[in-house]
C-alpha positions as CSV (number, residue, x, y, z in Angstrom):
1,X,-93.7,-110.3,-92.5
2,X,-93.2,-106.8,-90.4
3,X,-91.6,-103.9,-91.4
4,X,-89.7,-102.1,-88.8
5,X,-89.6,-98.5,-89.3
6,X,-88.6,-95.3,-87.7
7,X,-84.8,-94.5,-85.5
8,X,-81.9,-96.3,-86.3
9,X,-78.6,-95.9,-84.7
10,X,-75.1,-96.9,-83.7
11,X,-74.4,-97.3,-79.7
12,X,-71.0,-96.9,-78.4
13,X,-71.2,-98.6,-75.1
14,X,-69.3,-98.9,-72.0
15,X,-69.7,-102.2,-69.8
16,X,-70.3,-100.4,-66.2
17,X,-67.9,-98.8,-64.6
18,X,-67.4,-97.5,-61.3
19,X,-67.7,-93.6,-61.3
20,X,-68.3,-91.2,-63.9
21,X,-64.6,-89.5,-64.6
22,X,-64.2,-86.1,-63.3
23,X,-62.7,-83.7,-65.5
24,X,-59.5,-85.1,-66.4
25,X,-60.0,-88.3,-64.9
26,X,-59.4,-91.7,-66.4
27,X,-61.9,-94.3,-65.3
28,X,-61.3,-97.9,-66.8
29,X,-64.0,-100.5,-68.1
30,X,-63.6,-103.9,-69.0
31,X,-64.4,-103.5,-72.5
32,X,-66.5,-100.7,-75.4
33,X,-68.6,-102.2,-77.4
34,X,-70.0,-100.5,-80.7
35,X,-73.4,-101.9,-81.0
36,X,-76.6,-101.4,-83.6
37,X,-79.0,-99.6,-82.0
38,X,-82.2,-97.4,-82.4
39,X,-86.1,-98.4,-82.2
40,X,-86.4,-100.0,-85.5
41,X,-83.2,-101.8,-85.4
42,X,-83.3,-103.3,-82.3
43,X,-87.1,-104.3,-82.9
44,X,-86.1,-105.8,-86.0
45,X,-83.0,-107.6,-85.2
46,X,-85.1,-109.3,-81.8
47,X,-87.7,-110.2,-84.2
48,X,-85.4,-112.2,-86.7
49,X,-83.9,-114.2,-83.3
50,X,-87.3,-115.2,-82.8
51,X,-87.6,-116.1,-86.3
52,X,-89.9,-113.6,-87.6
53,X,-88.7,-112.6,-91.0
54,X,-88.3,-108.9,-91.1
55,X,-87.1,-105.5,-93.2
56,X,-86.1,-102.1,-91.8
57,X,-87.1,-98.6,-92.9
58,X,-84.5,-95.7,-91.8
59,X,-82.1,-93.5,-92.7
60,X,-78.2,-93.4,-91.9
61,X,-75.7,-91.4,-93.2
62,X,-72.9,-91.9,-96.1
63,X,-70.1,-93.1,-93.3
64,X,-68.8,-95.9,-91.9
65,X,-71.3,-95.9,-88.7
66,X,-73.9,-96.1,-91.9
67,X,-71.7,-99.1,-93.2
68,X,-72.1,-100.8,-90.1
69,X,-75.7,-100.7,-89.2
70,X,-76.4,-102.0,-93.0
71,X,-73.8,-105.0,-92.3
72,X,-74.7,-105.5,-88.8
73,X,-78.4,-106.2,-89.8
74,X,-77.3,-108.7,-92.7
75,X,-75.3,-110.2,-90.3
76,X,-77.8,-111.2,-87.6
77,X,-80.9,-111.8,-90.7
78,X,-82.6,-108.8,-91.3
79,X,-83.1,-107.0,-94.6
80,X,-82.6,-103.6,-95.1
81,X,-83.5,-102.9,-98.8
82,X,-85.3,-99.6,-97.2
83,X,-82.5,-98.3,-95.3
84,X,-82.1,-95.1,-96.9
85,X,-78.5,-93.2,-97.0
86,X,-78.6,-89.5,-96.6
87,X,-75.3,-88.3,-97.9
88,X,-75.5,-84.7,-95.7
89,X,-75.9,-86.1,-92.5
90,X,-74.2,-88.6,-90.3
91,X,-75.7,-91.5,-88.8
92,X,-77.4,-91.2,-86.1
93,X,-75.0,-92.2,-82.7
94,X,-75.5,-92.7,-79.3
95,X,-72.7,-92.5,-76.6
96,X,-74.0,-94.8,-73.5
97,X,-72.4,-94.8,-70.2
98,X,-72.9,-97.5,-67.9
99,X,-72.3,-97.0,-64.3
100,X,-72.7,-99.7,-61.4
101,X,-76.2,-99.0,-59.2
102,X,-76.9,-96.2,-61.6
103,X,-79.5,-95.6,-64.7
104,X,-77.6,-95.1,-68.2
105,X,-75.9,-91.6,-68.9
106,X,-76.8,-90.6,-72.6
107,X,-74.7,-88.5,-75.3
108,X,-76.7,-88.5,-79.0
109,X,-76.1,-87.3,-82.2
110,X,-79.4,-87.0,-84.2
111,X,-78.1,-87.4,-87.7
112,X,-79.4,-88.9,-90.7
113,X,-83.0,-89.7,-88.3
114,X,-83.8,-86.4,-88.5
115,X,-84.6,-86.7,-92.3
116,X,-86.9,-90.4,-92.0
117,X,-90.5,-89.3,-93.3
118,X,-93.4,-91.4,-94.1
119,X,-91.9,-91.6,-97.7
120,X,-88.9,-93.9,-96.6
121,X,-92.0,-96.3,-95.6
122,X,-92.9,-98.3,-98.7
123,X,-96.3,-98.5,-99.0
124,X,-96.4,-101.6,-101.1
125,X,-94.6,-103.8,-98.9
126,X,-96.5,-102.1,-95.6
127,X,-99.8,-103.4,-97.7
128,X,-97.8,-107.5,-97.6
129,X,-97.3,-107.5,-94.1
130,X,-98.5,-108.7,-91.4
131,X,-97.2,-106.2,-89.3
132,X,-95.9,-102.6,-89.5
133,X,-94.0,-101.1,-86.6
134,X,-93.2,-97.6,-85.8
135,X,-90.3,-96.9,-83.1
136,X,-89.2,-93.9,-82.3
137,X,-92.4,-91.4,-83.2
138,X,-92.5,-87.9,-81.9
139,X,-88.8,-87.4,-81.8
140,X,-88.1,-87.4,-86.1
141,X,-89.1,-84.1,-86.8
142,X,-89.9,-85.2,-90.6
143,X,-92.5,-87.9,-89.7
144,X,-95.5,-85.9,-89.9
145,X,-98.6,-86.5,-87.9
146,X,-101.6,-86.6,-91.2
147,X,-99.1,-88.5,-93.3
148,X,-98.2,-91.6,-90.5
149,X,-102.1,-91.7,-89.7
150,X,-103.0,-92.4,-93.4
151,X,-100.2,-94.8,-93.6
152,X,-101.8,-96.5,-90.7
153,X,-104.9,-96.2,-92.5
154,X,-103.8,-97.3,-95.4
155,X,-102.0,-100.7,-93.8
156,X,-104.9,-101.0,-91.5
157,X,-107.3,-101.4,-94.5
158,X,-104.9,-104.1,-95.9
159,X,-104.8,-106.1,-92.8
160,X,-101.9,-105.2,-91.4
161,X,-101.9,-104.3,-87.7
162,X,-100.3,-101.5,-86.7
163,X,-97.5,-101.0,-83.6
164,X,-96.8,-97.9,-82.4
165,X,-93.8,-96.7,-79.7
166,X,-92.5,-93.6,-78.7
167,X,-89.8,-91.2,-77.5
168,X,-90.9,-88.3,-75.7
169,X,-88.4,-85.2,-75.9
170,X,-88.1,-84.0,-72.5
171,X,-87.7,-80.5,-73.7
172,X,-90.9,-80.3,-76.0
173,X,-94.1,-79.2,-74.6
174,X,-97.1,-81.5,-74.0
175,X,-100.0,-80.1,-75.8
176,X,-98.0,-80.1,-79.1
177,X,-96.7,-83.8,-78.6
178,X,-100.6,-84.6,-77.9
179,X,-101.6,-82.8,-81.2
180,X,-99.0,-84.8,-83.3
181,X,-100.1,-88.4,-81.7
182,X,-103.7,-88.7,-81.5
183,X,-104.1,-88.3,-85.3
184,X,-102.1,-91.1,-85.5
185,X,-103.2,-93.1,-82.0
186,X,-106.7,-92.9,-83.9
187,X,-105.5,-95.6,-86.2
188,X,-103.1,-97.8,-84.0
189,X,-103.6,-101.4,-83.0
190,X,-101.4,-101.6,-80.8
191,X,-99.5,-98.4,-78.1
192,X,-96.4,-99.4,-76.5
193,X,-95.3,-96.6,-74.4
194,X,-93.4,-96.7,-71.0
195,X,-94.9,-94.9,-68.0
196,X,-92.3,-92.6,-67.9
197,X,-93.6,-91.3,-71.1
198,X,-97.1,-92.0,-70.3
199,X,-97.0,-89.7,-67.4
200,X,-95.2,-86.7,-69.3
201,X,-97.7,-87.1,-72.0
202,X,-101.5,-87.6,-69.5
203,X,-99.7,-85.8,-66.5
204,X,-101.0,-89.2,-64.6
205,X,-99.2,-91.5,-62.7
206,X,-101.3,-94.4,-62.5
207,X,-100.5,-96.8,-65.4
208,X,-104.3,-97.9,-65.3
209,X,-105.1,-94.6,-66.0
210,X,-102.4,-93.5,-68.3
211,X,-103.4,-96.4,-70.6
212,X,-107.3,-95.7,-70.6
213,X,-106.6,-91.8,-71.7
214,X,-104.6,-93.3,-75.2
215,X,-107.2,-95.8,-74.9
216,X,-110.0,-92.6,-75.1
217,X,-108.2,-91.2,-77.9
218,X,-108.8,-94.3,-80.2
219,X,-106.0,-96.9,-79.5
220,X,-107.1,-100.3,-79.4
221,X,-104.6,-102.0,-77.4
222,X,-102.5,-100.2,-75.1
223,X,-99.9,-101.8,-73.1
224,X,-97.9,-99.2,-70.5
225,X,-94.3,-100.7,-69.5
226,X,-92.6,-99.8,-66.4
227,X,-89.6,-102.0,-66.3
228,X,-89.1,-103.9,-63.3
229,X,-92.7,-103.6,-62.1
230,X,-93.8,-105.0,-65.1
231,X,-96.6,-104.0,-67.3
232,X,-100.7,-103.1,-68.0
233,X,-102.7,-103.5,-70.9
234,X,-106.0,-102.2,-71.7
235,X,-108.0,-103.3,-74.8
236,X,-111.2,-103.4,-75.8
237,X,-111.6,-107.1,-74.4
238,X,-108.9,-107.5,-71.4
239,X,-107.7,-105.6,-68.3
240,X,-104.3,-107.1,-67.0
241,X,-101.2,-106.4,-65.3
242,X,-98.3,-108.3,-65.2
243,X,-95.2,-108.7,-62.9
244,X,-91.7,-109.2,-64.8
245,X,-89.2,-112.3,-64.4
246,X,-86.7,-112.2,-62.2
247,X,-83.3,-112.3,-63.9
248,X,-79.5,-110.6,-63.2
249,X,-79.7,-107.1,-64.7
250,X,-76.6,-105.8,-66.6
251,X,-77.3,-103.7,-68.5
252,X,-81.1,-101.8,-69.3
253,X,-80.4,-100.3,-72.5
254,X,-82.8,-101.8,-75.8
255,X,-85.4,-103.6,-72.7
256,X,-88.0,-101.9,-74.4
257,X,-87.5,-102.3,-77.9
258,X,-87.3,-106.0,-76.7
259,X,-90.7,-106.0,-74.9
260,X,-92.4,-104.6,-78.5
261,X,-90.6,-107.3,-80.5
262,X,-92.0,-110.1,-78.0
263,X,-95.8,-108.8,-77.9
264,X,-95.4,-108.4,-82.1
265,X,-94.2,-112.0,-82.0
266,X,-96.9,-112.9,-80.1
267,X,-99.3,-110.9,-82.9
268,X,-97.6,-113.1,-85.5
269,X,-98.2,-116.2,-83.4
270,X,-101.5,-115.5,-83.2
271,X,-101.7,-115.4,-79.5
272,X,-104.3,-113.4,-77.7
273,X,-103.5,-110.4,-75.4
274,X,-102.1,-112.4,-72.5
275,X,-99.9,-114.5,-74.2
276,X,-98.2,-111.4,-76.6
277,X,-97.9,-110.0,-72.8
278,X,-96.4,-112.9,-71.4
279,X,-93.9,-112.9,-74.8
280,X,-93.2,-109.6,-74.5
281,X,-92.0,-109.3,-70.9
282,X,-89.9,-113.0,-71.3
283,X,-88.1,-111.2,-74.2
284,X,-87.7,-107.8,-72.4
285,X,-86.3,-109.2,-69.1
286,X,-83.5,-111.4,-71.4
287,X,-82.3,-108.0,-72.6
288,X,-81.1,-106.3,-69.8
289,X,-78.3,-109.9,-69.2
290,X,-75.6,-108.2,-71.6
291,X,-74.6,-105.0,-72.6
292,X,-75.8,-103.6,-75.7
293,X,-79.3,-103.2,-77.1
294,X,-79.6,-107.0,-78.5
295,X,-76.9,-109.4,-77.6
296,X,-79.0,-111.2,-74.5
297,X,-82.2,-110.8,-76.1
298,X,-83.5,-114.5,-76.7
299,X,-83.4,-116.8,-79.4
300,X,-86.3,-118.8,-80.1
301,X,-85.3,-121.5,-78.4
302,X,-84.0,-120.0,-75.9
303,X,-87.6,-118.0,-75.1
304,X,-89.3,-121.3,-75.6
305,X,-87.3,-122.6,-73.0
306,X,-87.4,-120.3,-70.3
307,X,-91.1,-120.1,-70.7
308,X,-91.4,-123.9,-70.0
309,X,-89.5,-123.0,-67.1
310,X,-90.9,-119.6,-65.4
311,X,-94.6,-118.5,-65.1
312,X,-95.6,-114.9,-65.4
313,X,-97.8,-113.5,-62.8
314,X,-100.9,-112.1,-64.7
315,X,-104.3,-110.8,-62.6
316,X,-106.9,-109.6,-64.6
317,X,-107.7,-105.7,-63.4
């Protein structure tokens, strides 16, 4: 029903800690926890707690961090028939530290992501589903910009509506990262990107405005995240912005990757712009309970449940 492509990784986490150690120093947590992570995984493995049958398109390497993600996804219901293994590279990790009153500190090692290309994508299956989701674009050097936009093509032509996130490398310069996406913006459905990302990609800070200059350059829906302060979305029909749900944050790490599972829920529900939003941001805010990318993301049930119980604040714009 969606196929879930793009970075795929394994998280070494730390539940938060008090300080980060100086040079020597030992600082204690109460526990590590080696998680599945990455755009496409996380998507996926949110998806298949909400019921939505799902397969994921990636590459890891030929090691046990490779072993893992493949078991971890049959584990928790997700196929990975197109997980692809690249023997010369490792799978792709991510060191995460967690410290109290503080955003995430980051260590990564690229790996086997920096080989995914539009040919790990099956076209066939793409044409079968209902949904194709790409996480991750503009930081997998092998997913070129003409190929993922005829892809798009291709599954929008089929009838399969097309997700699009990214990850903006702080390092890379604007007017190249603008080259590679609007080729492929031109055939989205629907642009998930945070504001952060928003802002280093328009050089605006309003999210109203971020989301009407991807909106310019040919994306139909686009919905700009910011967290706690909850989200906008522009399409061709609606003009909203939402507030978030209150709950206890742990831990922020996968939030977003949540938030693009509930709104392509929502898609497969067949629920309209405001619903998808009010989906996506239930989903979202259960992430950030528990450490780790997925482990407090909701269950069916579970979001069913809390949405019988909390109302979204949603104002047309």
């Amino acid at each position: 029903m969606v196929i879930c492509a793009g970075v795929v990784v394994a998280d070494h986490l730390s539940t938060p800690i008090d300080h980060v150690p100086a040079a020597g120093e030992l600082v204690m947590a109460d526990e590590l926890v080696l998680e599945i992570g990455g755009c496409a995984s996380n998507v996926a493995i949110d998806l298949a707690k909400m019921d939505v049958h799902c397969d994921v398109a990636g590459c890891v390497g030929d090691d046990v961090f490779g072993r893992f993600v493949r078991e971890t996804l049959r584990e928790r219901g997700v196929a990975s028939q197109y997980l692809t293994v690249v023997p010369e590279l490792p799978t792709s990790q991510t060191l995460i530290i967690n410290v109290r009153g503080e955003d995430r500190r980051f260590v990564h090692c690229f790996g086997a992501n920096a080989a995914f290309s539009v040919a790990h994508i099956p076209t066939d299956a793409v044409r079968e589903a209902r949904v194709l989701y790409v996480g991750g674009y503009l930081i997998m050097p092998s997913l070129a910009a003409d190929q993922l936009a005829a892809l798009f093509r291709d599954a929008r032509q089929h009838g399969t509506v097309t997700v699009l996130d990214i990850v903006v490398p702080a390092s890379a310069q604007t007017d190249a990262l603008l080259k590679q996406l609007e080729p492929v913006l031109a055939e989205t459905d629907v642009f998930l990107p945070n504001n952060d990302e928003a802002r280093l990609l328009t050089g605006l800070d309003d999210p109203v405005a971020q989301a009407e200059f991807f909106r310019a350059r040919g994306a139909r829906t686009v919905v700009i995240t910011m967290g706690g302060r909850g989200a906008v979305l522009i399409s061709e029909r609606v003009r909203l912005r939402a507030g978030a749900f209150p709950v206890e944050f742990v831990d922020g790490t996968g939030a977003g990757d949540a938030f693009d599972a509930g709104y392509i829920a929502g898609i497969i529900a067949g629920k309209d712009e405001r619903g998808c939003l009010e989906l996506a941001s239930a989903l979202g805010a259960s992430c950030v309970r528990a450490v780790g990318t997925t482990p407090g993301v909701f269950t069916r049930a579970e979001c069913d449940a809390f949405l019988r119980e909390h109302r979204l604040e949603i104002e047309e714009l």
